[in-house]
Every structure is written in C-alpha cells, then in structure tokens.
C-alpha positions, 0 to 999 in steps of 0.5 A: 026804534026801541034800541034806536031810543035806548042807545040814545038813553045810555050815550047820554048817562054816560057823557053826564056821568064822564065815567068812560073816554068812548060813551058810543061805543059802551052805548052799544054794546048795551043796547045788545043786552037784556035790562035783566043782564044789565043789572046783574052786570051793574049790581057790583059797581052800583052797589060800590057808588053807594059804600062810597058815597055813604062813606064820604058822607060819614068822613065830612059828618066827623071832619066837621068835630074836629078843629084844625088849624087855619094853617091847614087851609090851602091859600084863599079859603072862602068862608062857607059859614059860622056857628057857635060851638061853645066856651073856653077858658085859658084862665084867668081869661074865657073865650066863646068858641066859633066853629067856620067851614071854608074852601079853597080854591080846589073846593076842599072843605076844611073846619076851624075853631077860632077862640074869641075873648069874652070876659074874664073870671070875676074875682081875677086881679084881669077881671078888676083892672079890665073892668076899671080901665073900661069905665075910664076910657072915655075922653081919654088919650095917653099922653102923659104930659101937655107940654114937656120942653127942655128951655134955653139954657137947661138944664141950669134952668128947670124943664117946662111941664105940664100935666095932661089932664085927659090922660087915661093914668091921671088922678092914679096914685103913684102917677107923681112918682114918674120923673118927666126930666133929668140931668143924665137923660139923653134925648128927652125921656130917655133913661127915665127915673122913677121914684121908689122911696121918698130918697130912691129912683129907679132907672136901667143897669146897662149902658150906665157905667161899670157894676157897684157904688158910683158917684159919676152922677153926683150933682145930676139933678132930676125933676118930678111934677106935682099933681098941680104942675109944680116942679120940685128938683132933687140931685144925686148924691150917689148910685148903684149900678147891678149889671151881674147875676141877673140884675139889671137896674141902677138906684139914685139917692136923692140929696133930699126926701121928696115932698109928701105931693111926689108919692113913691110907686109901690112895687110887686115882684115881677114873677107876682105881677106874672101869675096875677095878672097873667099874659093870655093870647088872643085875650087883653093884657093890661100893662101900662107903659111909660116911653121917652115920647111921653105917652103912657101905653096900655097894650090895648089898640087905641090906646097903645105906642111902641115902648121898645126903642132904644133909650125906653130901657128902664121905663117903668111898667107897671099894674094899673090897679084901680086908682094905683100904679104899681110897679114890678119892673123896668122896660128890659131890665129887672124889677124890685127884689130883696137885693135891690132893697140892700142896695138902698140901705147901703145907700142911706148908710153911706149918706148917714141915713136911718134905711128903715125910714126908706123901705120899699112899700110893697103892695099885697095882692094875696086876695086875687087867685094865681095862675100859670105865667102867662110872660 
C-alpha cells in the first residue's frame, strides 16, 4: 500500500510539473528508492530550480528600472498597470514621467516610460504665450473673416470683407496687417500679402517671375481691413523678387502709406523665433498661421487646419505674443533679415522716398531665456 501510495504521489508531481514525457515510468523507478536517496539524488537539481528562480526574480526586479521604447513591445501589448516615476524637463517644456508594464500576447513583460507634458518653466516666452492663449480660448473659433467673397466684377469692384469677431487672433495688434484680397492672387487667399511697413508687403519669392526689381505688378491693387470693417485698397508701384542665396520672399511697394488703423506686423528673426519659443515634442507649439481658406491656425488640436497646400506659401507665421502678432517668416519661404531691409530701401529710393521713414520695427525679446532650436 505504502508503494501503491507513493507511485501515485510522484506520478501525479510529475504530470503537474511536465518535466519528463513518460511520468510512469520515473514514478517507478522512485518507488524503489529510499526518501534518504531521494533527496541526496534531487539536491542538485532543487538546489538549481531555486539559483534560477531567485535569478529570474533579480532580472524582472532590474528590468522594471529600465525604460524602453514602445517599439520594443511585441504587437498587442495589454497594459498590466501605470505608476508615476517622476518629472522631466526638455526645456523650455517639463513633462511628469509615467512608468507602464504591458505583455504581449507571448506573455512577456515589458516596461515603458511615456513622457506627458505638464507646464512650461515660467518666465519662458512658451510659458507667457501658452498662458495667454489658454485664457482666450473660450468662445473662440479660427476663422479669421465672417464673410470674405470676390463680387461680379472684381477686382474693378473691391472684395467684400468682414471680420470674425470670435476669432481667437481678434483684437491682437498686427492683426490688420494681413491683407484678405489682392489683384495678383490666384484662388482666393492664395500668395497672401502681408504688411510689414506703412509702404511694404510681404508675399513668397517662388513662383513670382525671375530674381530683382520688377514692375510686372505695377497697378496690382491690394486690399487690407480696418478693425471696423473698412477696406482701404493700395497699388503696387514696384517689387523685388530674392529667389538665390537663401532667400525666399517678394516685397511690394505701395503707391501710398497705409492708414494709421492698418498696423504693420512687427518682426523676429526666425533663428530668434527658433530659440525663444522653441519646438518640444510631445509638448505644445504655439505658432499662428495664416492659409488661403481664411483660418488662422495654432497648432494646437481644435484649433488647427492644414497650412501646407499649394498656394499657402508666403503665409505669414507668426509669435502670437500676448495681444501681438509678430512675424518671423513665411509658410515655406524665408523671414526678415538685414537684406530684406536693403531691398526695402531700394525700393523707397526708386519712388523718391526717405527709406528711413520705412524701417522694419523689429520686436526685442531679449527679456525671455534662449534655448537649443527646437524647428
């Protein structure tokens, strides 16, 4: 009875244990052993269960300190759970770090770190325009214009225009200086305008005719909008046209000063627009927009449209600083620089005017940190 019992206790361990294909036959040849053979047979291999057991136990204790990327996830990982494990920072932006165990569908367990964006450090030209831009969103859309429509017989009759008060951009000073409507376009919205100086629009180098001063577009009206809807129209008396050496842009000279009610945008360079307010991913990029649909976009989800058709190139983007939009370039082509400010005086001088009088106002941002280009 005594072996009749102990063939049935091995025979049933082992097919728990699935360590050997025929468990009958090892279950007998056990049954003819004494316990003290037993264990002095087993010792070694219980002893090696045991070193790899607790070595198994080390390597997940120490997997679970080390991040790794979801790409090493085999496909359909099942979160198993999430945990805080603490902060970072990609400055100007801070991120809290969340550490996930997941499996797959093999059952291996893997660990990741998933940075999610928090704040940014005050005192950041990213802290000041997110803060602001937060407290105006409310109510708010990114349509720049309620109505904008070329009538019958445009552009011999002027475009109809109207702003959309509820646009997230209204009231921003610089926001007059973004031309709905000229002459030259073609679609609507397309190769935009916008004004840099009382006499000088902006507008992309490509795609606008050979490189140098040009009068193709003399007589070429353009049409800008009051903050009360009033349209005031302007012609081109001339233009430069930089394609080469880097450039890409085209400046108009007006036949006249554009009112004191059309406020020319200020500028940034764009390498100072890159290390001011620098690109952080995973982290929100406030840049506003324009595109010939007649939206203004932030890059932020709800507020955003596709900027990069064809026919968007030269639209301006711009800082949107708190109540200010400035400039620092066009969508696809270059933004202001010394040399774009010599092509302007030459400009004035061929129409025998004092270029003094028409310098770009350049806006300082020498109070905010810097930080590594982030676009």
């Amino acid at each position: 009875m005594a072996s009749a019992a102990r063939h049935r206790f091995w025979s049933a361990t082992f097919t728990q244990l699935s360590l050997l294909p025929s468990q009958s036959a090892v279950a007998a040849a056990l049954c003819r052993r004494t316990p003290k053979r037993l264990l002095r047979e087993l010792f070694p291999t219980i002893l090696a269960l045991v070193k790899n057991f607790a070595l198994f136990a080390l390597a997940t204790l120490l997997m679970a300190q080390i991040p790794v990327s979801a790409q090493e996830i085999s496909s359909n990982p099942q979160p198993v759970s999430t945990r805080f494990a603490g902060w970072a920072t990609n400055a100007p932006a801070v991120y809290k770090l969340f550490s996930q165990a997941v499996t797959n569908p093999a059952h291996q367990l893997r660990f990741t770190t998933n940075p999610v964006f928090d704040h940014f450090i005050p005192g950041t030209l990213s802290c000041e325009t997110w803060t602001n831009f937060m407290a105006h969103t409310n109510g708010a859309s990114i349509g720049l214009w309620s109505v904008r429509l070329r009538p019958a017989g445009w552009p011999a009759m002027p475009p109809v225009v109207r702003w959309n008060t509820h646009c997230i951009a209204w009231g921003m000073a610089g926001l007059t200086a973004i031309s709905p409507c000229w002459e030259g376009e073609g679609g609507p919205g397309q190769v935009p305008i916008t004004a840099l100086t009382k006499r000088h629009g902006y507008t992309r180098g490509h795609g606008m005719g050979p490189e140098g001063f040009r009068k193709v577009y003399a007589g070429k009206k353009v049409w800008f909008l009051e903050a009360d809807d009033t349209l005031i129209e302007r012609r081109i008396v001339e233009s430069v046209t930089r394609i080469t050496q880097g450039r890409d842009y085209t400046i108009m000279l007006f036949n006249k000063d554009l009112p004191d009610s059309i406020a020319p945008m200020r500028v940034v360079s764009t390498d100072m627009a890159c290390i001011k307010c620098p690109y952080r991913p995973n982290a929100p990029w406030l840049i506003f927009r324009t595109e010939q649909g007649g939206c203004i976009s932030t890059t932020i989800p709800g507020f955003s449209t596709i900027t990069w058709k064809g026919g968007d190139s030269g639209s301006p983007d711009m800082l949107p600083l708190p109540g200010e939009l400035v400039f620092f370039r066009g969508r696809t082509t270059t933004g202001p620089s010394p040399e774009m400010q010599k092509d302007m005086d030459a400009l004035c001088k061929s129409a025998r005017l004092n270029p003094s009088r028409y310098q770009l106002d350049w806006a300082d941002l020498s109070m905010y940190p810097s930080f590594a280009s982030g676009f």
